[in-house]
Residue, then its C-alpha position, 0 to 999 in steps of 0.5 A: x570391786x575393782x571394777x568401780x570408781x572410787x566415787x562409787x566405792x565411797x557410796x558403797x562405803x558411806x552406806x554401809x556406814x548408814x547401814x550400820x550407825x542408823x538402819x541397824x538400830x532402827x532394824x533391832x529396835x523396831x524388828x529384831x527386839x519385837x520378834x524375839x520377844x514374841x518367839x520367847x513367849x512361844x518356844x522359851x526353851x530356844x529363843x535366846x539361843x536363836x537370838x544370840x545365833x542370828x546376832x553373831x552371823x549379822x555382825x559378822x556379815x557386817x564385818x565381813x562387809x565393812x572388810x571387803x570395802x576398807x581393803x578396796x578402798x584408797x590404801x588397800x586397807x591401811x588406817x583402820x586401826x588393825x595393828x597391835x599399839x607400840x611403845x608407850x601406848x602399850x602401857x598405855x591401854x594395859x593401865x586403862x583396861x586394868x582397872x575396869x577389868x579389875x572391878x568385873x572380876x570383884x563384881x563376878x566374885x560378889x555374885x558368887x559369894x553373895x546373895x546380897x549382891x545377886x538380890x540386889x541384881x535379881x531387883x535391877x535386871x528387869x529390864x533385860x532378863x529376857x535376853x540374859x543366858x538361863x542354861x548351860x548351851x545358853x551360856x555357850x552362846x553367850x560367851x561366843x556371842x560376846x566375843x563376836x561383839x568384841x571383835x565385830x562391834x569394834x570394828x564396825x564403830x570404832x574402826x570402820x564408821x569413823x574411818x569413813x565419816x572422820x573425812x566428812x565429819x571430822x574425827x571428833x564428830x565421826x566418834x560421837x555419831x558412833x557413840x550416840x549410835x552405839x547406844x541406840x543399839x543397846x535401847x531394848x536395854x531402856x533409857x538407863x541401858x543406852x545411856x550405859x551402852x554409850x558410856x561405855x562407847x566413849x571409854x572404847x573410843x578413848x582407847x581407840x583414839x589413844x592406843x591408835x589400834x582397835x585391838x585393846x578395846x577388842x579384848x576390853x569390850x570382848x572381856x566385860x560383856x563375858x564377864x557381865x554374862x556370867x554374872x547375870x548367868x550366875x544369878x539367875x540361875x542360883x536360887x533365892x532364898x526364902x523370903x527373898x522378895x524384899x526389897x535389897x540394898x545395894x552390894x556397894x552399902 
């Protein structure tokens, strides 16, 4: 690495973050999502776990990746958003993630305790049934799959692409090639699930931006996507009652 010129290493950099905002949802889109809907029509029982398996040796490839190159790169790694917030924005990121944290723990309460609400969500998984955990070792991988993503897909989006495009592109610009990407990511999801995906993307890169740290959208990001998987573990496997198939109202009703 040191060996390089820092015009070859700002290649290096800015391919990586091809690599990550354009060829990896193209690569999940059109391959990844495709294979695995084949393997889970031929051996069901171990697909998912596979799947999770291979996502989380990806993002931390990619991750590994993107480290290597910041800390190679001018500043030996300084800017990248590594360090915990100070001062006010502290208190700051604590009452941004509260609420959101909050309305997850009612939501895992509801699918609990209520069999309205997990009709209700049984009726709106379709889309992404597939990829949801069905057992225990499932459920496993899933947790650790989403603090992988917590942690990798932070870096890789909100640290390491803006930190190499924010330079060419501005700050604001860097952010919103993130967001559309990150939503992109998630279209196995549908339409309505890369719309939610890059929501969410603009609240992590909000925190980001404001906290000046990645480690608040970590933990935020890591939280809601074990929380969600709970939820949906919760309702998949409890079973519906008789006469279960028509259609359901909304919890919130």
């Amino acid at each position: 690495m040191q060996a390089l010129s820092g015009s070859q290493m700002g290649d290096l950099q800015f391919l990586l973050a091809a690599l990550i905002a354009l060829l990896w949802p193209i690569y999940d889109h059109f391959i990844d999502w495709p294979r695995f809907r084949r393997e889970l029509r031929e051996n069901p029982h171990s697909a998912r776990f596979r799947e999770y398996r291979w996502t989380i040796l990806l993002q931390w490839v990619l991750a590994a990746g993107g480290a290597l190159l910041w800390l190679a790169g001018p500043g030996g790694g300084a800017g990248l958003g590594l360090d915990f917030p100070t001062g006010w924005r502290v208190w700051a990121s604590a009452a941004f993630l509260a609420p959101l944290l909050i309305v997850q723990g009612i939501n895992l309460v509801r699918a609990f305790r209520s069999e309205r609400t997990r009709a209700y969500l049984r009726a709106h998984l379709q889309h992404v049934e597939a990829i949801l955990p069905r057992t225990t070792r499932e459920m496993i991988m899933f947790l650790t799959l989403s603090l992988t993503a917590g942690i990798c897909e932070e870096f890789l989006f909100r640290g390491y692409v803006l930190w190499v495009l924010a330079p060419l592109l501005s700050q604001w610009g860097a952010a919103m090639i993130s967001v559309i990407s990150f939503g992109l990511l998630h279209a196995y999801q549908g339409r309505k699930g890369a719309i939610q995906a890059a929501i969410l993307a603009a609240l992590f890169t909000a925190l980001v931006l404001m906290a000046r740290s990645l480690v608040p959208a970590m933990v935020l990001h890591a939280l809601i996507d074990m929380s969600s998987g709970l939820i949906t573990w919760i309702v998949l496997t409890t079973p519906a009652p008789p006469g279960a198939g028509e259609p359901a109202a909304s919890p919130a009703a």
